[in-house]
Every structure is written in structure tokens, then in C-alpha cells.
C-alpha positions as CSV (number, residue, x, y, z in Angstrom):
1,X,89.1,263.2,-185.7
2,X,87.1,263.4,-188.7
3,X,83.5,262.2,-189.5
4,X,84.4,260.3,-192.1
5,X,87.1,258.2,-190.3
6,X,84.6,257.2,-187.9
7,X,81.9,256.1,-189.9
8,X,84.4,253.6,-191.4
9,X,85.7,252.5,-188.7
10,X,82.2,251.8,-187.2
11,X,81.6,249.7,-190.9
12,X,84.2,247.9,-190.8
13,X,83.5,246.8,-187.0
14,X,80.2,246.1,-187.8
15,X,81.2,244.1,-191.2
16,X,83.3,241.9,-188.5
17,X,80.7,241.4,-186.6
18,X,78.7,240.3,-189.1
19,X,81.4,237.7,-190.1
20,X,81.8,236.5,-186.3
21,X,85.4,237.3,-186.4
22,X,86.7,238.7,-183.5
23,X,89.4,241.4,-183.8
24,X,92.2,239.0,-183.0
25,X,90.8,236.6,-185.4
26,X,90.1,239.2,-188.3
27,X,94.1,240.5,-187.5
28,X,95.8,237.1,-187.9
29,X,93.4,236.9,-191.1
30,X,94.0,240.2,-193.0
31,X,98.2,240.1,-191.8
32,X,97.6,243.0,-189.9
33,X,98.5,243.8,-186.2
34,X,95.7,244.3,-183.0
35,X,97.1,247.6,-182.9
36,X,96.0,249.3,-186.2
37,X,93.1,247.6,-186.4
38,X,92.0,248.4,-183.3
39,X,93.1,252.1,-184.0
40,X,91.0,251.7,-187.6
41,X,87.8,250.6,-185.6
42,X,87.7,253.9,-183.2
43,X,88.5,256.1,-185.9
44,X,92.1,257.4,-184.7
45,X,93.3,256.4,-187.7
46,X,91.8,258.6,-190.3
47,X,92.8,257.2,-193.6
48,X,93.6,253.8,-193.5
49,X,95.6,253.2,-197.7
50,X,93.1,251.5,-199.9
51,X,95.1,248.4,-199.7
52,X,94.5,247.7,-195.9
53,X,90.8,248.5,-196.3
54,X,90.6,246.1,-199.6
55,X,92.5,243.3,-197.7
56,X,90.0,243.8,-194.8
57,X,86.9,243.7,-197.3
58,X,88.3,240.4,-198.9
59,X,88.7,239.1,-195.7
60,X,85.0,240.2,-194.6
61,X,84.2,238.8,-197.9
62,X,82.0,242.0,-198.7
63,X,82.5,244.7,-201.1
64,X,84.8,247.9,-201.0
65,X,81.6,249.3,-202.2
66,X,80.1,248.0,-198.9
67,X,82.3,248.7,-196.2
68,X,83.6,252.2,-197.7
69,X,79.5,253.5,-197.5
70,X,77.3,255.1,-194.7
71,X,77.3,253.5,-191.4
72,X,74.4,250.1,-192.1
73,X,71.5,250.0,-190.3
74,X,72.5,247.1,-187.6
75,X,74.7,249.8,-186.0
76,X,70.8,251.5,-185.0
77,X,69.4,247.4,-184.4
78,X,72.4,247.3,-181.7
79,X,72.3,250.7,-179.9
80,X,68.2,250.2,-179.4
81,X,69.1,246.5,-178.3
82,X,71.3,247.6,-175.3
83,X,69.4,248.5,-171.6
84,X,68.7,252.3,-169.9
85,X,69.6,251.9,-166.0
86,X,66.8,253.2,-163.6
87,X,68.6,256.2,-163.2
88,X,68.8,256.9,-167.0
89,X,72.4,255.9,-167.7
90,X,73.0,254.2,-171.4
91,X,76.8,254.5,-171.6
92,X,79.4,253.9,-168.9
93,X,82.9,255.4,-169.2
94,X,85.8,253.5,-166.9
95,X,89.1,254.7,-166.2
96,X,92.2,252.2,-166.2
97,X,94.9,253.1,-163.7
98,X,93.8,253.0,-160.3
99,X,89.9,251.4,-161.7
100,X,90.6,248.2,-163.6
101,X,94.1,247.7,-162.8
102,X,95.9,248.4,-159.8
103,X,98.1,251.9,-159.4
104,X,101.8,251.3,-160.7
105,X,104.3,251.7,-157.6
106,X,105.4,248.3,-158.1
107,X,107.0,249.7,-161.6
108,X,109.2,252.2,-159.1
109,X,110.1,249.3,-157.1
110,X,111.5,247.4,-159.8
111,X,113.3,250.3,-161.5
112,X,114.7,250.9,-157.8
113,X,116.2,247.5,-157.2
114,X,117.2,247.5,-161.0
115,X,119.4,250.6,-161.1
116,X,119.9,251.4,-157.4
117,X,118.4,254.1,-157.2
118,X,115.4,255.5,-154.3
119,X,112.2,254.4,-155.7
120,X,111.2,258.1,-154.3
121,X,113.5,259.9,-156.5
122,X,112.1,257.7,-159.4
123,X,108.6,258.6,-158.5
124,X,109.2,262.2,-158.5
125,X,110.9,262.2,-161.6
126,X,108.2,260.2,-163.4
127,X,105.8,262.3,-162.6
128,X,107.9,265.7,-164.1
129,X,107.2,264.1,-167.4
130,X,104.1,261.9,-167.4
131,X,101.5,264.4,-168.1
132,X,103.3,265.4,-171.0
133,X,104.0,262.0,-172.5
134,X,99.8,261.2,-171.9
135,X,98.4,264.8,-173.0
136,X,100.8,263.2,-176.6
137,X,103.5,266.0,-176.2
138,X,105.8,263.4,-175.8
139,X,106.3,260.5,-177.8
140,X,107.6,257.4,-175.5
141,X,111.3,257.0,-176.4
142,X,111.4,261.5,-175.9
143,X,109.4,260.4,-172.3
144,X,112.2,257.7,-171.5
145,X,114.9,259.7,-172.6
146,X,114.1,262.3,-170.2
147,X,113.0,259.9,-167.5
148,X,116.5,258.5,-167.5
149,X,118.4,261.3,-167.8
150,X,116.3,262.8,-164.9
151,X,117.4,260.3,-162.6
152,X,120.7,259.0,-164.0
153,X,120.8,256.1,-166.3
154,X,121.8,256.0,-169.6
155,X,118.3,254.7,-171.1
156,X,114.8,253.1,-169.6
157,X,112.0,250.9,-171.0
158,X,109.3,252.7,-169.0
159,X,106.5,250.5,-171.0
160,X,108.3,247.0,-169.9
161,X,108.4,248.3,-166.1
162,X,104.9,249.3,-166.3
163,X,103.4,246.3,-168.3
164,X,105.2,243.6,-166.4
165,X,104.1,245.4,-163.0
166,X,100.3,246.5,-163.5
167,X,98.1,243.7,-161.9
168,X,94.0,243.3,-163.0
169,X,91.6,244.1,-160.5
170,X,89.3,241.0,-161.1
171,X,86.2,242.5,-159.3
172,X,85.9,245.7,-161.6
173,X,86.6,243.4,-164.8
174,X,84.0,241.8,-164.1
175,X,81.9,244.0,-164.4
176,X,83.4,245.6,-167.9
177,X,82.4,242.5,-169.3
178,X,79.2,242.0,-167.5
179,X,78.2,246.1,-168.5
180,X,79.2,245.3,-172.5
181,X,76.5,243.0,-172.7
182,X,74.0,245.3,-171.6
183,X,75.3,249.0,-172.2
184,X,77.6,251.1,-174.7
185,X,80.7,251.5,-172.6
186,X,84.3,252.8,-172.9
187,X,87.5,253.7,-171.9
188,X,88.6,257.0,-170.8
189,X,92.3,257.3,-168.9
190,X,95.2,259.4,-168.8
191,X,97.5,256.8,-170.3
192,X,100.4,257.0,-172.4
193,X,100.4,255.8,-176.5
194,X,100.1,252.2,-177.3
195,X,99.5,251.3,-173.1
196,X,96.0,250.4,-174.1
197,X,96.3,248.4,-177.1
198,X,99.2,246.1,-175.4
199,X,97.2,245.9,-172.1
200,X,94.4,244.5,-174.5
201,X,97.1,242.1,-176.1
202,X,98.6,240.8,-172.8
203,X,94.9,240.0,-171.5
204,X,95.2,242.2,-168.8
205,X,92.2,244.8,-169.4
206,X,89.5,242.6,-170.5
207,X,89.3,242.3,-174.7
208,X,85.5,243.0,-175.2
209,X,83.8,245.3,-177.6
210,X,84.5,248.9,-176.4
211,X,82.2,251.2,-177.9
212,X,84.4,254.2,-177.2
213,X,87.9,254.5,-176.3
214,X,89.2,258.2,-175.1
215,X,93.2,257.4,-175.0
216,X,94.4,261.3,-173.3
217,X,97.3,260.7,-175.9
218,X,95.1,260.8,-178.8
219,X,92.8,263.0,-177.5
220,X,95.7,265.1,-176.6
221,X,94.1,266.5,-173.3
222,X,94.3,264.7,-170.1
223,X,91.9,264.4,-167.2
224,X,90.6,266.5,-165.5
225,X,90.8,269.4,-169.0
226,X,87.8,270.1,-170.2
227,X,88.4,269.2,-173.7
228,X,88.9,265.5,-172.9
229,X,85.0,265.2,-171.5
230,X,83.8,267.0,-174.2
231,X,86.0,264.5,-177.0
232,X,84.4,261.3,-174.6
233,X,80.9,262.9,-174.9
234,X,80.7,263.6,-178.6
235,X,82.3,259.7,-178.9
236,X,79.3,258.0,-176.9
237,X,77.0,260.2,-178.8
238,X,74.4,260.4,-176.0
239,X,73.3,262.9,-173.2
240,X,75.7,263.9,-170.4
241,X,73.1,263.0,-168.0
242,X,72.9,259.4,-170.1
243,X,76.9,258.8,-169.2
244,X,78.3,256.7,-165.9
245,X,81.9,257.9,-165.4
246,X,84.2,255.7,-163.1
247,X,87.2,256.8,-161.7
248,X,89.3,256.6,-159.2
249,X,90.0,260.6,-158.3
250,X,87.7,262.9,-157.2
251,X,89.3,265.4,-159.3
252,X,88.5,263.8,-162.0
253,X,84.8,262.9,-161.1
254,X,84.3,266.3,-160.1
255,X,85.0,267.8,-163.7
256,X,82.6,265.5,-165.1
257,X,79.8,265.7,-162.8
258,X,79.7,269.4,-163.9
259,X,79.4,268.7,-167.1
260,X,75.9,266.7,-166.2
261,X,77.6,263.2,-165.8
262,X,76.8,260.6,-163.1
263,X,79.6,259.6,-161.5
264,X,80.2,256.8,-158.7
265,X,84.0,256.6,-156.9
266,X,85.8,253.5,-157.4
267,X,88.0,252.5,-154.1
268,X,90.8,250.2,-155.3
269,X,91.1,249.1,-151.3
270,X,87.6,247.9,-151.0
271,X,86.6,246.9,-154.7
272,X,83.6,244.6,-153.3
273,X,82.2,247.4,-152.5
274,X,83.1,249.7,-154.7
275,X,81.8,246.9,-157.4
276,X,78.3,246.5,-155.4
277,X,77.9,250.2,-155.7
278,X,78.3,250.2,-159.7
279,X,75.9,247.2,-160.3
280,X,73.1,249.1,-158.2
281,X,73.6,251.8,-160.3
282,X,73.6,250.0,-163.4
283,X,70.0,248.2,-162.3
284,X,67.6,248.3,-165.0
């Protein structure tokens, strides 16, 4: 992901913020869907045409001049505005599945008293293909394609199962919004392409300001690689030992903690608890 594409993206969320539109708002505005702006903001798109970024400008009411320069000087104003925990943390990374929304075996269930078939042969044929389909080998119909042929049905809508079936965990999303107004934070998950954006949409991970979002099908690596912490810590732009990491497998905390990052457990069972934990260790 290039340099450049970043640096707009960052202008043109800043130039929104300015404006006091929210990305919603600034969407329904400039014609344009959550999804590419949203994409535009965190850089995945590279090069947005000229025409989007002169029908966002116009919008914004600033010029192309403007929001096609460096990075302004309120992006400094609201890093130095935002808190350092007692234990040195200044940017928190959550994970999704598992973390802020609960694990997706009710999708099996469905797709199991939908077509017939043992959730537990559904399961185990999910999972053939889902690394693939989140590391961006895959695009979704290729992943739903070979879902259904795997177990037998002449086509799937894996995204519909698993958007209709995902419930919040309240306690966690509380403290995503809580966290953004004190700390740079982001997403990092294993997920597969567009499953964030719609989640965002449908209200069901909260719609603050993310500072980072690692999306493994972007990134094309998936937890626990290597290459996906070290994509998430050039994003967040700060010291490993600086980063909070909060996931729901130890596998995955494990590879992060060697790289220098603090990292707390999250216990979708008990998420009082696990929630208690992450404020103490966001004290400041």
C-alpha cells in the first residue's frame, strides 16, 4: 500500500472532520457508497479517479489543491491530543470474531436446517477454504462456490448466513467506543473482503473513527503470519511496546507479544471480566 495513498486518505478524513460530516453523512452527500469511502480513508484504495476526489473536495467545500497536498498539521494536534496508559500503551488493536462479536456457529446451524445437511460436515468444510478466502486468495463467490460444492448444494450466500447470525458483544463495544475517545485504535481480524465494511453498515461493530484497520484480506496475510503484525505496526505508526493487541486466541497473542506488543486475552464467556481487565490496562 503506497505512501502516497495514505496520506490522502488521512486528508481527506481529516478535511471531513473538519466539515463535521460523518462518513455516512459525507457518503449520502458526494453519491458515493460507505464502502469506498471507507476503503479511500485507510488507504486500500490507492488511486481514487480525479472525479471521486473532486466530488469529495466540492462536497468538503475545500480545494483539490487542499485535500490532494501533504497530510495538515491537525493530524499532529490530534495524535498529541489522545492519552499514554500507565503502562505505555498509545494504540490498541481489537480483533472481531470471537472479541467484539460472538464466534459464528449459529451460521452452521442455519445452513444445517436450511439444506439438511450436519452442521459438522458444514463446519469442516468451511474451514478447508476459509483461510484462503481471508489471506484474499479467494474472492467470495470462488469461496462459496467451493463451499457448496464441498458439501453438496448447488450455490451458498456465506456473507448472508454469517451477517444475519453474528451477534455484538455489548461489553467489549463498549469499550471500542469508550478507548476512541482517548487512544488511536484499530481493527485487526482474519475476516473475509467486504465483512467489515457491512458489519459497520448494519450497526453491528460499533461505527467510530478507527484509526487503523488491518482487513487479513487486504493485507493478504492472516493471523498469526508474521507479515500481518508487521503491516498493523507500520499502520499505527508507533512502538511495538506502545501497541494493546486484543484477541481472542492465544495463538494469535503469542505472535504479537514477540514482536514487543502487550497483549491481554479476551474471554467471550466471561466478558465482564474480560472487559474489567482491558480498562485497567488502559488506566492513564
Amino acid at each position: 500500500m503506497g505512501e502516497k495513498s495514505i496520506e490522502l486518505g488521512k486528508s481527506i478524513q481529516l478535511a471531513r472532520k473538519a466539515a463535521g460530516f460523518t462518513q455516512q453523512q459525507l457518503c449520502h452527500k458526494a453519491s458515493m457508497s460507505y464502502s469506498t469511502l471507507a476503503k479511500i480513508e485507510r488507504g486500500a484504495i490507492k488511486t481514487p479517479s480525479v472525479f471521486t476526489v473532486y466530488r469529495l473536495a466540492t462536497v468538503l467545500e475545500i480545494s483539490m489543491d487542499d485535500l490532494l497536498g501533504a497530510v495538515v498539521d491537525s493530524k499532529k494536534v490530534m495524535v498529541d491530543e489522545k492519552k499514554t496508559s500507565k503502562s505505555g500503551i498509545t494504540f490498541v488493536f481489537f480483533d472481531i470474531n470471537g472479541c467484539l462479536v460472538r464466534f459464528f456457529h449459529e451460521a452452521f446451524m442455519r445452513i444445517a436446517h436450511d439444506t439438511g445437511i450436519s452442521s459438522n460436515v458444514i463446519e469442516s468444510a468451511f474451514w478447508h477454504f476459509n483461510g484462503a478466502v481471508c489471506r484474499g486468495d479467494l474472492s467470495i463467490a470462488e469461496f462459496n462456490s467451493k463451499f457448496a460444492e464441498q458439501i453438496g448444494v448447488e450455490n451458498i450466500n456465506w456473507s448472508k448466513y454469517y451477517l444475519d447470525s453474528i451477534e455484538p458483544i455489548k461489553e467489549l463495544q463498549e469499550v471500542v467506543v469508550w478507548a476512541s475517545k482517548y487512544y488511536r485504535i484499530g481493527l485487526l481480524s482474519n475476516i473475509m473482503p467486504g465483512h467489515i465494511e457491512s458489519m459497520i453498515e448494519r450497526g453491528i461493530i460499533p461505527n467510530v473513527e478507527y484509526d487503523v484497520i488491518v482487513d487479513s484480506s487486504e493485507a493478504r496475510a492472516i493471523k498469526p503470519e508474521p507479515e500481518i503484525y508487521e503491516i498493523a505496526e507500520q499502520k499505527a505508526g508507533v512502538q511495538p511496546s506502545e501497541i494493546l493487541f486484543i484477541d481472542d486466541s492465544r495463538t494469535n497473542l503469542m505472535a504479537s507479544e514477540r514482536r514487543g506488543w502487550q497483549v491481554l486475552w479476551f474471554n467471550d464467556f466471561n466478558p465482564k471480566e474480560s472487559t474489567e481487565r482491558i480498562r485497567s490496562a488502559l488506566e492513564f
